[in-house]
C-alpha positions in Angstrom: 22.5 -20.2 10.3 22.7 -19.4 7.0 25.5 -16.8 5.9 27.9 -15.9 2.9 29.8 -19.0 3.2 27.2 -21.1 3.1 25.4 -19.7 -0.2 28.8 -20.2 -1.9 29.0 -23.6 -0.6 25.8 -23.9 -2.2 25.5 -22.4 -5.4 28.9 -24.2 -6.0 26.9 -27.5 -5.8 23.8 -26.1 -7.9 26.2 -25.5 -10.5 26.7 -29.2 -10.6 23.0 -29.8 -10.1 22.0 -27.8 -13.1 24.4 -29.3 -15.6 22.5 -32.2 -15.5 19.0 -31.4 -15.4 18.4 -29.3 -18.1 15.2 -27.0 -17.7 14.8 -28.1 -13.7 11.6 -27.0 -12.1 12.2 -24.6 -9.3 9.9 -25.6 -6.8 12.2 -29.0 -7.3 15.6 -27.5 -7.5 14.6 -25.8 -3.7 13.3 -28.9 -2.0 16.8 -30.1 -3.4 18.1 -28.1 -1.6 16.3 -27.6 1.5 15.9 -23.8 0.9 13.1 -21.2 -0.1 11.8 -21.0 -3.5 12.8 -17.3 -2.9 16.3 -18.0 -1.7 16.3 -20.0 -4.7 16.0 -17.4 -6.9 18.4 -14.9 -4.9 21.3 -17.8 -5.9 20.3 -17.6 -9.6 20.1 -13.6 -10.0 23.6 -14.1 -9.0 25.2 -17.0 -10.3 25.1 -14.9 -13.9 27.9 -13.0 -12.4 29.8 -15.9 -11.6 32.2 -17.7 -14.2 35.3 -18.8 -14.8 36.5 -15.0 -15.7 34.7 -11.6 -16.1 35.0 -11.7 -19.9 31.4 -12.3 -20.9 31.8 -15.1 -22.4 33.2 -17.2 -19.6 30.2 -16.6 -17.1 27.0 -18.2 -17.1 24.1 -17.6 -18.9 21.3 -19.0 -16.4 18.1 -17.6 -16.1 14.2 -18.8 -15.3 10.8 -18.4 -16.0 9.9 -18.6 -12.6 9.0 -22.2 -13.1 11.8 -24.0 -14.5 15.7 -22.9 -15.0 18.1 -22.6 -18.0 21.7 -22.7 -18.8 22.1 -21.6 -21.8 26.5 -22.2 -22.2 26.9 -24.6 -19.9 29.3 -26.6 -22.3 31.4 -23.5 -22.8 32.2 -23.2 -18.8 30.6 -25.6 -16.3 33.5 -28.3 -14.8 32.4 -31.3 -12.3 32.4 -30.1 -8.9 35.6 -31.0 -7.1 36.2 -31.5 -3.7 38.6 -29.9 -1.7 40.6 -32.4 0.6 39.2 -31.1 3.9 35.6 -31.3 2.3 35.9 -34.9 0.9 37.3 -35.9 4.4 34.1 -34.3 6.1 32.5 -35.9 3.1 33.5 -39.3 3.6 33.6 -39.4 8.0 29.9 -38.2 7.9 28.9 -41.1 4.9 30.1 -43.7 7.1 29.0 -42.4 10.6 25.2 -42.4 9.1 26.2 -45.7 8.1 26.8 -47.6 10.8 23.6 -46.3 12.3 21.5 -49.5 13.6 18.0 -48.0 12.4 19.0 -47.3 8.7 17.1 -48.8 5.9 19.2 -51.6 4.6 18.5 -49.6 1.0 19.9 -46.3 2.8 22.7 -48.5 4.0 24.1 -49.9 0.7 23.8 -46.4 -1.5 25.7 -44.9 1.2 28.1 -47.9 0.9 28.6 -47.6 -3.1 28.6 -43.4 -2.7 31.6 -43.8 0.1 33.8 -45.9 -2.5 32.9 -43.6 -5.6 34.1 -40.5 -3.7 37.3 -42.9 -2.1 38.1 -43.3 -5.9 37.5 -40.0 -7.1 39.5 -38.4 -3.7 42.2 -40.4 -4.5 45.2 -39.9 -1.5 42.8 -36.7 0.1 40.5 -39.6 1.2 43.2 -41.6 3.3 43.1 -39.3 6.3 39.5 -39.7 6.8 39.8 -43.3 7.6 41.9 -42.7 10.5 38.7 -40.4 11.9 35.3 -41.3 13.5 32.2 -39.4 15.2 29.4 -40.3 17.6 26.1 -39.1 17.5 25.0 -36.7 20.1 21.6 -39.1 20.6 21.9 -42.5 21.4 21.4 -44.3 18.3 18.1 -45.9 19.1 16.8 -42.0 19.2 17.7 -41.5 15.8 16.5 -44.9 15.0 13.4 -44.6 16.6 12.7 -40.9 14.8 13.8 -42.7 11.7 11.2 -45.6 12.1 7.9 -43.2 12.9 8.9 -40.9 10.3 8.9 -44.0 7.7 5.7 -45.9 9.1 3.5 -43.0 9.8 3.6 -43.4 13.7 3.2 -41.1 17.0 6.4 -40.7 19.5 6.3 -40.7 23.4 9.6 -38.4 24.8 10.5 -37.9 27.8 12.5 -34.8 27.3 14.3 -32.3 29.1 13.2 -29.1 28.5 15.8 -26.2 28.7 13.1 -23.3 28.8 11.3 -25.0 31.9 14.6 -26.6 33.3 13.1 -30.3 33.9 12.4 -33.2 32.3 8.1 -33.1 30.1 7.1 -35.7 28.8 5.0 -35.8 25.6 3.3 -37.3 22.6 4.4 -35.5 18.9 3.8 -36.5 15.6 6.9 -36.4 13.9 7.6 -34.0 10.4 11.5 -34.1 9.9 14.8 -34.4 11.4 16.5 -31.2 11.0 20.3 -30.4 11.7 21.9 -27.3 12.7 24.9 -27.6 14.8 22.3 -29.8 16.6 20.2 -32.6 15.1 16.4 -31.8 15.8 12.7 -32.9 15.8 10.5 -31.1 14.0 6.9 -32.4 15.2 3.5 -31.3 16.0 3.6 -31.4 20.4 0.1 -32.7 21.5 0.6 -31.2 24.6 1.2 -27.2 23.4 -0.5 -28.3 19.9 2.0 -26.3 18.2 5.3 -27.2 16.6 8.1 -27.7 18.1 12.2 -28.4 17.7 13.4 -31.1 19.6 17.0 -31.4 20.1 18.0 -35.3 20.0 20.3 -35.1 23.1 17.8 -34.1 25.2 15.6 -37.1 24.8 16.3 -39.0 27.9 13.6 -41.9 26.6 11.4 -42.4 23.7 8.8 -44.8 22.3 7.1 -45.3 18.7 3.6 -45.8 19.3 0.9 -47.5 18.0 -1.7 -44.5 17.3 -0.6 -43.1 13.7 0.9 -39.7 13.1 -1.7 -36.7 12.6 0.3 -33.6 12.2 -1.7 -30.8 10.4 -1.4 -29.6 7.4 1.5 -27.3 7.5 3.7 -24.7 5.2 7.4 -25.8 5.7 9.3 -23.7 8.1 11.6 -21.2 6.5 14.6 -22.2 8.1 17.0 -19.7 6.4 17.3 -17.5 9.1 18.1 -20.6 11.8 16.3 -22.4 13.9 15.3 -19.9 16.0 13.6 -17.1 15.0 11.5 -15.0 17.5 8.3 -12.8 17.0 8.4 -9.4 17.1 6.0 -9.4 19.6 7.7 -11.6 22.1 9.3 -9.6 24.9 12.3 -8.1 25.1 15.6 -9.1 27.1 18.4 -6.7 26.9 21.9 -8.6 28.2 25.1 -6.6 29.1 28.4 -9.0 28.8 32.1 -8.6 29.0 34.7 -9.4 26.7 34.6 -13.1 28.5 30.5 -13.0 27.3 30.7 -12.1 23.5 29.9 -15.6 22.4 26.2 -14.5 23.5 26.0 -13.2 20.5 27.0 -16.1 18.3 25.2 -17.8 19.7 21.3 -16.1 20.2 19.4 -14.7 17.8 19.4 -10.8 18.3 18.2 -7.8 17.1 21.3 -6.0 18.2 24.7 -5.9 19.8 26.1 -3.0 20.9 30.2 -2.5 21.5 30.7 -1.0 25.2 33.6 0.7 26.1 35.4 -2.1 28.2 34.8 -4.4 24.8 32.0 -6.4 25.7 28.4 -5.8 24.6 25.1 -4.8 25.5 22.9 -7.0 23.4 19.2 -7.2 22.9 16.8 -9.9 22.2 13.1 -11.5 22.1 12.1 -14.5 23.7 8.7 -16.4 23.8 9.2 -17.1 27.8 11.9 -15.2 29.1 12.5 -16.7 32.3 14.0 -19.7 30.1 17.5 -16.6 30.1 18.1 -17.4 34.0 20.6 -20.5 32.9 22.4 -18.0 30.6 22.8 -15.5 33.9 24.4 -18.5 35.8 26.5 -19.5 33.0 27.9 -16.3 32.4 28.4 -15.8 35.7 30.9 -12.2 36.2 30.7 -12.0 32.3 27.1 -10.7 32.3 24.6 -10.0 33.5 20.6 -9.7 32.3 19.8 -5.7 32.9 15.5 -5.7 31.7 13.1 -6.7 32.4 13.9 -5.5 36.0 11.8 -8.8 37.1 14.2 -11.6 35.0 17.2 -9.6 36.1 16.0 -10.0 40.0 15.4 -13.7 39.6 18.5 -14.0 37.5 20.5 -12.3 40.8 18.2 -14.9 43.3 18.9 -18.0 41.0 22.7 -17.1 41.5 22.6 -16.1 45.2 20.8 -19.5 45.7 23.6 -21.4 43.7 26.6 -19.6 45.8 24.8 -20.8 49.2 25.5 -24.0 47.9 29.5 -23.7 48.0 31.3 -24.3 51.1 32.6 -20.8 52.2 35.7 -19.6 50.7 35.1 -21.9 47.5 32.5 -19.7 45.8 
């Protein structure tokens, strides 16, 4: 989710960006980017105030048209972008992780190669500690692979996928848009089966299959994904979730419209959801740190879903 951190992060790399593309186009500069053409402009109406010292002089002089951008000074105070050691190690782990997928274009594979040793070189001794770290992918890497491949040749998927809102395993056919990564890499396709889009989390594909029939998706705006991935409708019903202290991370985690302090410091927070009956895992997993209060319906089959799971126990173990 997109935050304060975050636009520093990157309007420190736009700096970088628009020292070397003089006059940029904005609608290019935010597909860059992967942000709005409006959250575009947001970074620019403040970057002015940004320099190497509040003497006017020393901050940028960047403004736009509304179609293209210009720095005006940016001899006097833009530097190369340098990378923190912590960064160029996440840097550097990521580069080669994505490298050694099996279902990356041989292209994709060697400029990741030559990028990895120009920011070795440039890292100097804050790129020896990455080399002693590795990641897995959350998906089996013939998911990604097989995303990767319909997204390149044009071409329909078959999932098998487990759905956490209906709690079982669907199986579909989508025509893929774009892999999209928030703590979570996702699918963004057009479902054939809700004819809507949809997010599809990787890890939750238990099988999948490139067909044959070519990909169809309509003709669509991109989603604004500034506010996260999730973003409900106001009209979508209400669910209002009291937790303890043990239960805060609810409100990390979900999108909310708000979150009350109660007096023995945990929260009473309330949110939307499309099909509220997809809350009755958050009721088990909370467990005696929540509990859903409204609608009175989901909080009954929230308490039946739990009485159900106890029965389960052997007595005296629940």
């Amino acid at each position: 989710m997109s935050n304060a951190i975050d636009q520093t992060r990157r309007m420190l790399s736009l700096v970088t960006y628009l020292r070397e593309r003089p006059g940029a186009e904005v609608a290019e500069v935010a597909r860059a980017f992967g942000i709005t053409e409006r959250e575009l402009i947001g970074d620019l109406n403040v970057l002015p105030m940004c320099g190497t010292s509040f003497r006017g002089g020393d901050l940028l002089d960047i403004d736009t048209d509304g179609d293209r951008i210009w720095w005006h000074n940016v001899d006097d105070v833009a530097q190369p972008l340098r990378l923190a050691a912590d960064e160029a190690t996440a840097l550097l782990v990521a580069a080669r992780a994505v490298a050694g997928l099996p279902g990356l274009r041989e292209r994709d594979r060697e400029a990741l190669t030559r990028a990895v040793a120009k920011i070795e070189n440039a890292a100097g001794d804050s790129a020896e500690g990455s080399a002693r770290v590795g990641v897995t992918f959350e998906a089996e890497s013939h998911v990604f692979a097989d995303i990767d491949r319909a997204l390149s040749e044009g071409r329909r998927l078959w999932l098998r996928y487990y759905s956490h809102g209906r709690g079982g395993m669907t199986e579909r056919e989508v025509d893929p848009i774009r892999l999209v990564t928030e703590g979570h890499t996702y699918l963004e396709a057009w479902c054939r089966v809700s004819e809507d889009r949809r997010m599809f989390r990787l890890d939750r594909v238990a099988e999948i299959k490139v067909l044959d029939t070519p990909s169809d998706p309509p003709r669509l705006e991109p989603r604004d994904l500034s506010g996260g991935l999730v973003n409900p409708s106001a009209d979508d019903p209400e669910v209002v979730v009291e937790v303890g202290p043990g239960g805060r991370w609810v409100a990390e985690y979900y999108t909310h419209d708000s979150a009350q302090e109660l007096p023995d410091g945990g929260l009473r927070i309330t949110l939307r959801s499309a099909d509220p009956s997809g809350l009755r895992p958050l009721a088990l997993r909370l467990g005696r740190d929540g509990r859903i209060v409204s609608p009175p319906e989901l909080a009954e089959q929230a308490a039946a879903a739990a009485l159900e799971a106890l029965a389960g126990y052997p007595e005296g173990r629940a």
